[in-house]
C-alpha positions as a Python dict, from the first residue, in 0.01 Angstrom:
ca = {
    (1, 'X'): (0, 0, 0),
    (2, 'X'): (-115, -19, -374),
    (3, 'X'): (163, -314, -415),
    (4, 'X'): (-32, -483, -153),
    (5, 'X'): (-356, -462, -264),
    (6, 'X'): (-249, -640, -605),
    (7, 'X'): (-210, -329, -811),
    (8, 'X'): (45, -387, -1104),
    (9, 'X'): (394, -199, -1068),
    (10, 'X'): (322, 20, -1417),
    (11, 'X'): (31, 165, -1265),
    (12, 'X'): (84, 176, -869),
    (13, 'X'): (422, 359, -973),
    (14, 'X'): (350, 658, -1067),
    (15, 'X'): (83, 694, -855),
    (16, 'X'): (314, 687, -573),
    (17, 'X'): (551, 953, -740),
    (18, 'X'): (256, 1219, -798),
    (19, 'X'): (363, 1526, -640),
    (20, 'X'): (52, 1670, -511),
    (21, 'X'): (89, 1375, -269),
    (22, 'X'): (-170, 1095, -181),
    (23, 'X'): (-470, 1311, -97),
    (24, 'X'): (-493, 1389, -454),
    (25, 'X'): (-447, 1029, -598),
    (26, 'X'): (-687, 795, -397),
    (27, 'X'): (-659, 455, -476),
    (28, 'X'): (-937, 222, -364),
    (29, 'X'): (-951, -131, -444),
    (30, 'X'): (-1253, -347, -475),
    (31, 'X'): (-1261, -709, -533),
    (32, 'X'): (-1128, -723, -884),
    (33, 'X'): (-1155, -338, -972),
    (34, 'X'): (-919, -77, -915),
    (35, 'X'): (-1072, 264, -924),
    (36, 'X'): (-824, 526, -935),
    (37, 'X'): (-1054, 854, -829),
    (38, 'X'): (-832, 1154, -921),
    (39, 'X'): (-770, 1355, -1252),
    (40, 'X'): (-431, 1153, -1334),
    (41, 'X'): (-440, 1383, -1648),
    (42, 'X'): (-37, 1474, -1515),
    (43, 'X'): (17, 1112, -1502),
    (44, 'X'): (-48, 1011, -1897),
    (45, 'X'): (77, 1399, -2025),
    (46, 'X'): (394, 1446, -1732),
    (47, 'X'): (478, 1775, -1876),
    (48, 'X'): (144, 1939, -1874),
    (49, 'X'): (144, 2019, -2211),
    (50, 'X'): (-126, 1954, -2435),
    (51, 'X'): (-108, 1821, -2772),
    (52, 'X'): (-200, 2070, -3070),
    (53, 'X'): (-534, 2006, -3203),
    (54, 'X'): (-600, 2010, -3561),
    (55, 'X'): (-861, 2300, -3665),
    (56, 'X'): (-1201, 2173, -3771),
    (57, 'X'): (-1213, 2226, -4185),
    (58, 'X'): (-1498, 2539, -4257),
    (59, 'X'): (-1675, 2403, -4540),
    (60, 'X'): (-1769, 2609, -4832),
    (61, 'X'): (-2131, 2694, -4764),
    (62, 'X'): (-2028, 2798, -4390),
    (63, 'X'): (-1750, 3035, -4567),
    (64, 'X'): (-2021, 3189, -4813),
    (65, 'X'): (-2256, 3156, -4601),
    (66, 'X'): (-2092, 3375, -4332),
    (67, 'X'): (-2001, 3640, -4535),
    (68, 'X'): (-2321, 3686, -4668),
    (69, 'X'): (-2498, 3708, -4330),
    (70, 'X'): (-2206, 3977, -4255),
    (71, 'X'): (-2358, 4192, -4567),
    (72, 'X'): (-2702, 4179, -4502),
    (73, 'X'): (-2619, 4241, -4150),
    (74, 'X'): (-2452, 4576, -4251),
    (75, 'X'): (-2745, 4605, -4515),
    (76, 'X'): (-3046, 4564, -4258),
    (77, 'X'): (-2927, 4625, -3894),
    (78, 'X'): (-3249, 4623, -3750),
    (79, 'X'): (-3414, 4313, -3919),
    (80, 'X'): (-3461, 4005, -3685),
    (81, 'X'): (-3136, 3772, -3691),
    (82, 'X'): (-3374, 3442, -3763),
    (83, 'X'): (-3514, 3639, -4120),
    (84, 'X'): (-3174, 3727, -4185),
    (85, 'X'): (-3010, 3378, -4176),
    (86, 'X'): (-3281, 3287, -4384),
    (87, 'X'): (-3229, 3517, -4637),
    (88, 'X'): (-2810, 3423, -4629),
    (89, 'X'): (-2934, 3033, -4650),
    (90, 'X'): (-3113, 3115, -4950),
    (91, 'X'): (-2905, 3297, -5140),
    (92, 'X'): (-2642, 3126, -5070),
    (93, 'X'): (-2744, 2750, -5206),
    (94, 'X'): (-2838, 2997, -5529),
    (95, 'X'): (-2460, 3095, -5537),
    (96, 'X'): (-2363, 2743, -5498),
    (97, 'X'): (-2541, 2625, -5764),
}
């Protein structure tokens, strides 16, 4: 059917071969357009594995600027989050410096 309709062998391929069958894998072609409206996510990744990411770097403020928060959390437990992160900001461009 996809063959037919002009569809390139690389692509109509393994389309055809997806095991959930064709009601997961519709293929509808337009005039020049092929829009393929399934997640074909099995198709590029056959294995279902997904690659590793890499972990996103913590800069050095964040790291200081974390633990600090943590102390004046313990410090002042009932003090409004918003004046504490102010208070961490502050102190911790000073230790920065």
């Amino acid at each position: 059917m996809l063959l037919t309709a002009g569809v390139p062998l690389h692509i109509a391929a393994p389309i055809a071969a997806n095991p959930r069958g064709a009601g997961e894998a519709i293929a509808t072609v337009g005039k020049k357009s092929l829009e393929i409206t399934s997640d074909l996510t099995d198709l590029i990744n056959p294995l279902g594995v997904a690659p590793k990411r890499r972990k996103k770097v913590v800069s050095k403020y964040n790291r200081m600027l974390g633990k600090t928060l943590k102390k004046l959390k313990k410090k002042h437990p009932k003090t409004p989050i918003s004046r504490l992160m102010k208070r961490a900001h502050r102190e911790t461009k000073r230790l920065l410096k």
